[in-house]
Each structure stands twice: as structure tokens, then as C-alpha cells.
Rosetta silent file (secondary structure, phi, psi, omega in degrees, C-alpha in Angstrom):
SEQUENCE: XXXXXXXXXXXXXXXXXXXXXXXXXXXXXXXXXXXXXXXXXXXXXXXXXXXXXXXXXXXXXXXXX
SCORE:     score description
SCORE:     0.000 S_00000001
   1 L     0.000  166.092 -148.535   86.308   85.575  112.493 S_00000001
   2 L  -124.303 -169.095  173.875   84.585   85.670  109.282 S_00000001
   3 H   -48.433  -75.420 -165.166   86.670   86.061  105.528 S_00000001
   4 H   -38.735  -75.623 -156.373   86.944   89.685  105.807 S_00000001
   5 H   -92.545    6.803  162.098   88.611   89.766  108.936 S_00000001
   6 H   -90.293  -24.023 -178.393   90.926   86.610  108.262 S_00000001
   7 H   -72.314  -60.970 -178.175   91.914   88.584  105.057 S_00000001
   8 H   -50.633  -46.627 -168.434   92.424   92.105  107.230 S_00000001
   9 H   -72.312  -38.640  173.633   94.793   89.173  109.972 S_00000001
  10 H   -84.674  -53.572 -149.986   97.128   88.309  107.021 S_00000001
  11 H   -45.298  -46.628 -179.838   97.213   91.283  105.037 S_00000001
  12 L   -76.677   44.380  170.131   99.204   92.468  108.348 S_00000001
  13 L  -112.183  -40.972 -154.034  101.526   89.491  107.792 S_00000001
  14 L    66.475   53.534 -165.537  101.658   91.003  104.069 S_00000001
  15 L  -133.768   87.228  175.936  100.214   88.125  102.816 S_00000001
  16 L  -102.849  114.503  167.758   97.118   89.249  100.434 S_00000001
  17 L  -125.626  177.563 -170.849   94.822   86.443   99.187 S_00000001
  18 L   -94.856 -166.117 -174.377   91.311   86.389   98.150 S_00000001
  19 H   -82.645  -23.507 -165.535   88.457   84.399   98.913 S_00000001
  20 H  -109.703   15.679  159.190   89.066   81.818   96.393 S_00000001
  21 H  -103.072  -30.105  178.377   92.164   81.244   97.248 S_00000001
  22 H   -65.012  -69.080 -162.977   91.459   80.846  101.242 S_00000001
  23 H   -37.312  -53.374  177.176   88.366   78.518   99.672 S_00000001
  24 H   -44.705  -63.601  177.361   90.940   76.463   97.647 S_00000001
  25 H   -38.298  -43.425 -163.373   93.018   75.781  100.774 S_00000001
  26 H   -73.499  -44.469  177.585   90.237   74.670  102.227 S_00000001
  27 H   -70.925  -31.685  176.082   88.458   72.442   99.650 S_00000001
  28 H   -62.673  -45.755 -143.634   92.112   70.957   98.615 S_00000001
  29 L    58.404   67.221  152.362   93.026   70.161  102.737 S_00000001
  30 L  -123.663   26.011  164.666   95.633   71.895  102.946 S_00000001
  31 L  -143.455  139.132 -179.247   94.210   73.825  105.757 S_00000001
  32 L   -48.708  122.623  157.490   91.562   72.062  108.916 S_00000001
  33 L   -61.273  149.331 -153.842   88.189   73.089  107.804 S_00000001
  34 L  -104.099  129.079 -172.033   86.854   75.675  109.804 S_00000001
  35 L   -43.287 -167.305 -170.956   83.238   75.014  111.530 S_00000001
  36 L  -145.447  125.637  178.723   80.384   76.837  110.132 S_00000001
  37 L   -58.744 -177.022 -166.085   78.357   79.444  112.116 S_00000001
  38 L   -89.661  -15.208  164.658   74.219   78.967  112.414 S_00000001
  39 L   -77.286  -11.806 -178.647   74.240   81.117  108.745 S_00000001
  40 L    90.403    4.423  170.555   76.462   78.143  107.017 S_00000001
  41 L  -101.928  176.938 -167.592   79.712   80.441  106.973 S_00000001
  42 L   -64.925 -177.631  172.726   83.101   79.522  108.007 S_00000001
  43 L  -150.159   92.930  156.914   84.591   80.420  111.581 S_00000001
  44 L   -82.940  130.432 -175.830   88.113   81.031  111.476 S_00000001
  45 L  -107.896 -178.763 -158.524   90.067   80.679  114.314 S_00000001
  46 H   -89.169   17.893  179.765   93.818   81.811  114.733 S_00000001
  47 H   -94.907  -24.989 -167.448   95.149   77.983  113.940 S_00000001
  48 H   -84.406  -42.745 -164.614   93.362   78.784  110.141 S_00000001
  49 H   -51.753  -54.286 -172.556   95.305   82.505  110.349 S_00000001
  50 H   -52.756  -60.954 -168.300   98.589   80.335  111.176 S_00000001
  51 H   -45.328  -52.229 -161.267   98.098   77.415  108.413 S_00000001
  52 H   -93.289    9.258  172.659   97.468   79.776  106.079 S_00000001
  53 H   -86.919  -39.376  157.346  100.249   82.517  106.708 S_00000001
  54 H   -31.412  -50.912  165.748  102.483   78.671  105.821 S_00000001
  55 H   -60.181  -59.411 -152.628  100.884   78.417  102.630 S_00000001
  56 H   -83.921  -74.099  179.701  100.503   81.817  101.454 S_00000001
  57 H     5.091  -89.618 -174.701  104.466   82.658  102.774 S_00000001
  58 H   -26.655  -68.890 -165.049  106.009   80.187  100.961 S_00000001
  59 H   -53.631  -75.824 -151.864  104.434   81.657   97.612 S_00000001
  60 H   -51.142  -32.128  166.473  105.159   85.484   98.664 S_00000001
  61 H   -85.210  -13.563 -177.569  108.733   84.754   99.247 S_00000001
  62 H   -83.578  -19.342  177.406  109.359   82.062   96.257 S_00000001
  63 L   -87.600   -7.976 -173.084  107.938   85.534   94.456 S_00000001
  64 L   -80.325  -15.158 -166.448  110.519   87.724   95.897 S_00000001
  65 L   -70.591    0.000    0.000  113.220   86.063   94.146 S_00000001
């Protein structure tokens, strides 16, 4: 799946982040980089959806308080 439709897999989590935050995880490690298609873009699989509904959570509920 490409940004758009990893963005579209959390939002129904209720988890909305941008690209440049999914980028951050990624450039930081705190999510497995995701292979890159024959255009150079990412390929997210549902192990990236999972890592990063862990990340992104934490924040959305540490915001609820």
C-alpha cells in the first residue's frame, strides 16, 4: 500500500498523521523500513500499519488526558 492508503488504514484506527510524520518514524527506526516499489516509493505492509498504530496511539491517548 502506498502513503495514501496507509494514512486512509489508520485514520480508521483514529489515528491521523501525515507524511512527515510516517517519514520520521521511518528515518528515526522506530518503525522496519518498508521496501521500495520499481518507482523508489515505499510499500507498506500491515506490520508498518501495526508499528505505527503503537507509536501514533500512545501520543493520541497521552493527548486525551
Amino acid at each position: 500500500m502506498c502513503f495514501r492508503d496507509l494514512q486512509d488504514e489508520l485514520r480508521r484506527y483514529g489515528i491521523d498523521v501525515t507524511q512527515s510524520q510516517i517519514r520520521w518514524a521511518i528515518t528515526s527506526g522506530k518503525i522496519v523500513r518498508p521496501p521500495l516499489d520499481g518507482s523508489l516509493r515505499f510499500v507498506f505492509g500491515p506490520e508498518h500499519v501495526e508499528q505505527l498504530r503503537q507509536i501514533f496511539a500512545v501520543k493520541t491517548e497521552a493527548g486525551k488526558c
